[in-house]
N, CA, C and O of each residue as an XYZ file, in Angstrom:
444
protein
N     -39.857     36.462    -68.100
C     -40.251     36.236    -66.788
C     -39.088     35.865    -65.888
O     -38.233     35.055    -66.246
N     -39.073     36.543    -64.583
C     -38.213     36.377    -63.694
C     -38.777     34.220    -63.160
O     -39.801     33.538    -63.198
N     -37.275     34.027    -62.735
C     -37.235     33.132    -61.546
C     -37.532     33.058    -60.437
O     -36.965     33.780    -59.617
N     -38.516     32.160    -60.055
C     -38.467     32.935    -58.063
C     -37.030     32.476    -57.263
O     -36.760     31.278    -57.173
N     -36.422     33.176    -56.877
C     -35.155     32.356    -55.919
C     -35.495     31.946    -54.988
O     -36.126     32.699    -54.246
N     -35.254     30.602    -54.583
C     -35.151     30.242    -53.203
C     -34.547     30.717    -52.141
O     -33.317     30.667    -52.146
N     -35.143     31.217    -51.126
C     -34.527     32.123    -49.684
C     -33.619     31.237    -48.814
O     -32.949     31.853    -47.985
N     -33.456     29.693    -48.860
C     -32.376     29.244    -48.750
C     -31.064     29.431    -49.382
O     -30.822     29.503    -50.587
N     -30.195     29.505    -48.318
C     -29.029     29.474    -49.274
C     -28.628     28.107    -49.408
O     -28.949     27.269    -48.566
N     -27.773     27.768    -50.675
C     -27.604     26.254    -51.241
C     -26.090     26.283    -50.228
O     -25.130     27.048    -50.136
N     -26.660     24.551    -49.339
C     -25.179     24.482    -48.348
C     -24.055     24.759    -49.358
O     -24.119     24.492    -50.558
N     -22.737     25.484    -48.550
C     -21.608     25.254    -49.318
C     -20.725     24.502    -49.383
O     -20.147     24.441    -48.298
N     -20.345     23.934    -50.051
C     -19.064     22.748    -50.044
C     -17.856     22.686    -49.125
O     -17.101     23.658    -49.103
N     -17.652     21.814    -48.500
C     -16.551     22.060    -47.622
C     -15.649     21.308    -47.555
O     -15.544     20.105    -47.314
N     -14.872     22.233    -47.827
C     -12.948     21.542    -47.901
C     -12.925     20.668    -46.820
O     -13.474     20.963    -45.759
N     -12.071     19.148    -47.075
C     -11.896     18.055    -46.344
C     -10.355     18.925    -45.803
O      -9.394     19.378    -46.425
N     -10.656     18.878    -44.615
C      -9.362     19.542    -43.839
C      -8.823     18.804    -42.836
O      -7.831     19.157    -42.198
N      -9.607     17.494    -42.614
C      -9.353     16.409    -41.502
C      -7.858     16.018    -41.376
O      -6.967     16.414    -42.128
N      -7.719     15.228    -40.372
C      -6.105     14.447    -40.588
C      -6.765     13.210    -41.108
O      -7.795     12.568    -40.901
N      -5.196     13.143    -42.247
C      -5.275     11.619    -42.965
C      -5.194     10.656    -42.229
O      -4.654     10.716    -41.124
N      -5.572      9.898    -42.582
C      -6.081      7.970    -41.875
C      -4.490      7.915    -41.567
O      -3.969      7.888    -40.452
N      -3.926      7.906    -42.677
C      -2.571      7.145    -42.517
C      -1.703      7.933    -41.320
O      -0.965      7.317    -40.552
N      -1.884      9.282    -41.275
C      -1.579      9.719    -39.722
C      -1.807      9.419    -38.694
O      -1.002      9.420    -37.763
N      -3.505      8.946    -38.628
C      -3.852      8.157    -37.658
C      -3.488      7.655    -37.470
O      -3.105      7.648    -36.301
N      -3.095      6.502    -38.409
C      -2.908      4.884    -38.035
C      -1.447      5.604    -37.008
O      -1.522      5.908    -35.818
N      -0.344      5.717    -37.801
C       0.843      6.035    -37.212
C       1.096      6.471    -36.267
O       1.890      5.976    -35.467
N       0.151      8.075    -36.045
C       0.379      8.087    -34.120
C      -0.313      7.120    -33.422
O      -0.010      7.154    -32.229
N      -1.324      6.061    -33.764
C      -1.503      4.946    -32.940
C      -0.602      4.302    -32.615
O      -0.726      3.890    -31.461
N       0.635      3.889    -33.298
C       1.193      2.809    -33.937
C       2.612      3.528    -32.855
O       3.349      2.803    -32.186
N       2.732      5.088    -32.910
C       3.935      5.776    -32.364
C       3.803      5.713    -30.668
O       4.709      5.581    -29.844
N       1.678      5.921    -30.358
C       1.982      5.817    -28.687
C       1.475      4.607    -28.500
O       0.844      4.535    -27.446
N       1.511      3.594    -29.140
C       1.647      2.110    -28.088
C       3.289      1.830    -28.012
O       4.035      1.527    -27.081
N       3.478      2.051    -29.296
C       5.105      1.877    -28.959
C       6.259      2.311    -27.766
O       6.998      1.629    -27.056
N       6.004      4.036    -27.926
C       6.004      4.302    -26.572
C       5.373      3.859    -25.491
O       6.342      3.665    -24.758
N       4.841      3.690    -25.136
C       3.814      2.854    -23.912
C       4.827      1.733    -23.533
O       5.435      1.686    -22.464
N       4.955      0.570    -24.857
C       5.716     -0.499    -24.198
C       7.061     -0.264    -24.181
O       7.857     -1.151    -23.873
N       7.530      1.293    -24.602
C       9.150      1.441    -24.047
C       9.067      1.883    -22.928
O      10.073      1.957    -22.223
N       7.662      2.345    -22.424
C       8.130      2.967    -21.295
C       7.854      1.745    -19.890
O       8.419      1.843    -18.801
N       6.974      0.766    -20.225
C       7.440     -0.422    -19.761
C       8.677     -0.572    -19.045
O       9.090     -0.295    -17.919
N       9.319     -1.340    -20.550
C      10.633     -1.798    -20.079
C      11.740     -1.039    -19.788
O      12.857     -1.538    -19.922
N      11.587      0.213    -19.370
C      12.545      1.196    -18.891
C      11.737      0.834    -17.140
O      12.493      0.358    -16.293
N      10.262      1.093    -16.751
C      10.026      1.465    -15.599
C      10.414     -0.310    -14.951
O      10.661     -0.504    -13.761
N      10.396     -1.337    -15.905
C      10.616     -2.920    -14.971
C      11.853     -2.882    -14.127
O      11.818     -3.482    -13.052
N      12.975     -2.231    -14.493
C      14.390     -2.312    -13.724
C      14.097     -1.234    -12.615
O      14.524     -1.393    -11.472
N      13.717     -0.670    -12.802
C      13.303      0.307    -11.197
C      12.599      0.247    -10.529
O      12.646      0.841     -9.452
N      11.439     -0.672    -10.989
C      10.555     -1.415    -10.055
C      11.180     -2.546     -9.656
O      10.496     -3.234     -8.897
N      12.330     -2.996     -9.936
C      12.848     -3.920     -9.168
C      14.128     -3.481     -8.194
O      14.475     -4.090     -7.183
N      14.723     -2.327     -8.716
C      15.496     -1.805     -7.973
C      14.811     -1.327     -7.156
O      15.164     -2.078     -6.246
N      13.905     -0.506     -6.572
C      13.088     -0.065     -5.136
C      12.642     -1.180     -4.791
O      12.358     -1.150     -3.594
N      12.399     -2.347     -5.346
C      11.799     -3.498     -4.233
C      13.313     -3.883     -3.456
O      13.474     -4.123     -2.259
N      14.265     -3.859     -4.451
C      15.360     -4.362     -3.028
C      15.976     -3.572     -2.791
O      17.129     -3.936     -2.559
N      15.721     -2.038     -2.677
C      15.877     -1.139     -1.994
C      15.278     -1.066     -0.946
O      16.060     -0.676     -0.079
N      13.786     -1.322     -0.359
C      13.253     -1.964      0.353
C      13.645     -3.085      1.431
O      13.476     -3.168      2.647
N      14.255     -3.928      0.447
C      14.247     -4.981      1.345
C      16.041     -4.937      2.188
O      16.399     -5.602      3.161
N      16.794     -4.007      1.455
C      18.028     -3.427      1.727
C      17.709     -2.788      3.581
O      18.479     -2.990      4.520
N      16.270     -1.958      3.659
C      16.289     -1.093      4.423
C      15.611     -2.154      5.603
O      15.652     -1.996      6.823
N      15.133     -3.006      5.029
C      14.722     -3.658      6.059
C      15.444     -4.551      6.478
O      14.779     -5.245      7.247
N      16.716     -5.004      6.361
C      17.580     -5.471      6.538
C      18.256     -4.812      7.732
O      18.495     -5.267      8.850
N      18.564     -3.315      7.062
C      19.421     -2.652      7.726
C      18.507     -2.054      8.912
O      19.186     -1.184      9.457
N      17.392     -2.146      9.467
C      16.626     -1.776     10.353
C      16.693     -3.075     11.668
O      16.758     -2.762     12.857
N      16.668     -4.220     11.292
C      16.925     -5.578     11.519
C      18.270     -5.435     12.207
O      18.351     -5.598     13.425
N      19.232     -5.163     11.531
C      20.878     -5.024     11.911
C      21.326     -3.742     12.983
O      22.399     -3.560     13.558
N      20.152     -2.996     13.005
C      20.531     -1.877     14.072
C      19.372     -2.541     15.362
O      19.415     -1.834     16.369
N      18.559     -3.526     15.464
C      18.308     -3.514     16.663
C      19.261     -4.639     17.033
O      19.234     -4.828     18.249
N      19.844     -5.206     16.582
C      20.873     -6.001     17.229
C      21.838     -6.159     17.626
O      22.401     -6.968     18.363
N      22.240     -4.608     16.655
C      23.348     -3.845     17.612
C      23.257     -3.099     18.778
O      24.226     -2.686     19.416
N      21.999     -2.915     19.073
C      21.614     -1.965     20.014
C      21.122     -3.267     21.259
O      20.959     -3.034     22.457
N      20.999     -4.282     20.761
C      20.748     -5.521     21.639
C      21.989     -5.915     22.408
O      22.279     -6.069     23.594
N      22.694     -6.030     21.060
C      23.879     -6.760     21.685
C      24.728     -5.474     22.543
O      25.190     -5.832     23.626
N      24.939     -4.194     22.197
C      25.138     -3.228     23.289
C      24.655     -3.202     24.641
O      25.324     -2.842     25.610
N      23.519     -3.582     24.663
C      22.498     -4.040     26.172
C      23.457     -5.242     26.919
O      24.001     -5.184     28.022
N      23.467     -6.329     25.940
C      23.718     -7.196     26.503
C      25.408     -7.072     27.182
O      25.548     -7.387     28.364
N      26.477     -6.668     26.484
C      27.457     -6.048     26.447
C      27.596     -4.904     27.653
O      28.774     -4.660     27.912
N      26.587     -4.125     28.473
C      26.290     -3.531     29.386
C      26.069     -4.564     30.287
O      26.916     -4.323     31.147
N      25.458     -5.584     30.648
C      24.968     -6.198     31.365
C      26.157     -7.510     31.734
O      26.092     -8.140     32.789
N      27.132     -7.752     30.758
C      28.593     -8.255     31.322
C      29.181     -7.554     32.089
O      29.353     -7.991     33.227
N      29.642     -6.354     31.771
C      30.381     -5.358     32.194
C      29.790     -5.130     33.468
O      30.727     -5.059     34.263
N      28.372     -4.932     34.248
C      28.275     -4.760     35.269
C      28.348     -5.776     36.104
O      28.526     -5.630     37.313
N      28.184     -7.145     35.392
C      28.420     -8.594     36.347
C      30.431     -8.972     36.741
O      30.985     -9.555     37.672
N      30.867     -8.393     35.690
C      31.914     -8.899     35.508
C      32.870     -8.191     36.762
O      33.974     -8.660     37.037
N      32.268     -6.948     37.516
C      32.756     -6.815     38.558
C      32.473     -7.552     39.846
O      31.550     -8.311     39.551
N      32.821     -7.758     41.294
C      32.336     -7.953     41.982
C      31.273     -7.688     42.791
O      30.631     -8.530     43.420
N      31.108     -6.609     42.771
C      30.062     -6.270     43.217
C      28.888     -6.453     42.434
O      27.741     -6.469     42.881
N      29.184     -6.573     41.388
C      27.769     -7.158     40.429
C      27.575     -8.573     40.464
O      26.454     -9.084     40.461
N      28.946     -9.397     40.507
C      28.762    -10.848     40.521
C      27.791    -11.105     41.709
O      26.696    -11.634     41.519
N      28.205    -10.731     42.892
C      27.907    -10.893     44.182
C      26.233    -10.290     44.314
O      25.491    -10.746     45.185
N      25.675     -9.008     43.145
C      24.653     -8.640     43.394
C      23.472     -9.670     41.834
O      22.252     -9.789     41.719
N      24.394    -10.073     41.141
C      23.759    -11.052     40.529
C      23.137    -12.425     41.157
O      22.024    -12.890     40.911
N      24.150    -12.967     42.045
C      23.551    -14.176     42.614
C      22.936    -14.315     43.820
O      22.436    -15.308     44.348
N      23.080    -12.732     44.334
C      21.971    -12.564     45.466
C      20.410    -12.447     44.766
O      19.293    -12.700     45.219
N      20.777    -12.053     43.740
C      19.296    -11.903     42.827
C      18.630    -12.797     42.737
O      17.426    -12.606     42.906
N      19.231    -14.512     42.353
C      18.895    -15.467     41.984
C      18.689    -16.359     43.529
O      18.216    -17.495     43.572
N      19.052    -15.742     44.487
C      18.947    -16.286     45.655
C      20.231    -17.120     46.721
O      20.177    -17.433     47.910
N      21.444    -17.306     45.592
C      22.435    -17.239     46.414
C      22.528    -17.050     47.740
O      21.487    -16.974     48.392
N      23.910    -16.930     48.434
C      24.054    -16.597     49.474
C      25.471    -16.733     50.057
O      25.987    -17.364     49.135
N      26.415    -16.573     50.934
C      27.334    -16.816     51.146
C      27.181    -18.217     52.541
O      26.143    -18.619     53.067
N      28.397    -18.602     52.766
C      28.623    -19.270     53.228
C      28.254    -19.288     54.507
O      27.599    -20.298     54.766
N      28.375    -18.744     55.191
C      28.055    -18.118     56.682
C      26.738    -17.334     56.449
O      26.607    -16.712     57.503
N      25.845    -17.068     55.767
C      25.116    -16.409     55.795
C      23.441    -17.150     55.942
O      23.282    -18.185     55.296
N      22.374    -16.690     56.674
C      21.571    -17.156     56.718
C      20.251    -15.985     56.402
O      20.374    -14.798     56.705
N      19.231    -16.447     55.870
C      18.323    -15.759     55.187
C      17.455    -14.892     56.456
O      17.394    -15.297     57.617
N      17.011    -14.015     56.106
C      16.117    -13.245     57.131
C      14.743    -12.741     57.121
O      14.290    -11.603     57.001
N      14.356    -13.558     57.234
C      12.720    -13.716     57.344
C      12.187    -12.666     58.086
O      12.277    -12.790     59.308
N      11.462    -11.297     57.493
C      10.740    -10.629     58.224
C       9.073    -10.635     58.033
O       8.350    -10.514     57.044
N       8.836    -10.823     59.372
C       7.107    -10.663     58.835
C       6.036     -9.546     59.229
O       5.878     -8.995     60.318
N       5.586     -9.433     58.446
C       4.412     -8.081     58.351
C       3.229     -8.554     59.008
O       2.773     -9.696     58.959
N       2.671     -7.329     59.773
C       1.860     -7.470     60.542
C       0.314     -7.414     59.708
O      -0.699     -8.030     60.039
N       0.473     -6.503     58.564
C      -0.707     -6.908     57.953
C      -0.240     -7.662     56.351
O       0.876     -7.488     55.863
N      -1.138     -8.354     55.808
C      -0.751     -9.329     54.709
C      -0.286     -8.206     53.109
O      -0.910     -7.225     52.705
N       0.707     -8.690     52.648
C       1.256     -8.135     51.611
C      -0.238     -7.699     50.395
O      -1.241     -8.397     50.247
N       0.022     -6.557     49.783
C      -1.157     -6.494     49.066
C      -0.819     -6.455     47.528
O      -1.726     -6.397     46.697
């Protein structure tokens, strides 16, 4: 007498083809390591652009005060003649010696 066969087929065995643990562990072990080298490589350049920074803001600081003190340096130079001295302290209300102020008045009120 025949066997009846079962119309399943019996699963087949399958080759363990995985990666080993101990590989695992190691590239764990390889990218934290990297990770914290790459740390302490990026800490010195994060401190070099902060006072690179503060370099530029320095030097932003130092050009309006050259550009101040150029103003101001303009503003000798035009007093330091006479005609500027003389138009400086007419500014402030000065006057010369012989001179008397001249009051004009408007017929309708200043607006």
């Amino acid at each position: 007498m025949n066997a009846i066969k079962s119309l399943s087929p019996k699963p087949a065995r399958k080759r363990q083809t995985g990666i080993p643990p101990a590989l695992l562990f190691f590239g764990a072990v390889a990218c934290v390591a990297c990770g914290w080298l790459g740390l302490q490589v990026a800490g010195p350049l994060q401190v070099a652009a902060r006072l690179h920074s503060e370099n530029d803001a320095i030097e932003r600081q130092l050009h309006l005060r050259e550009i101040q003190n150029q103003n101001a340096l303009k503003q000798v130079r035009a007093i330091d003649t006479e005609q500027g001295a003389i138009a400086a302290a007419r500014a402030k209300g000065y006057m010369f010696a012989n001179e008397r102020p001249l009051h004009i008045q408007n017929e309708s009120p200043a607006q």
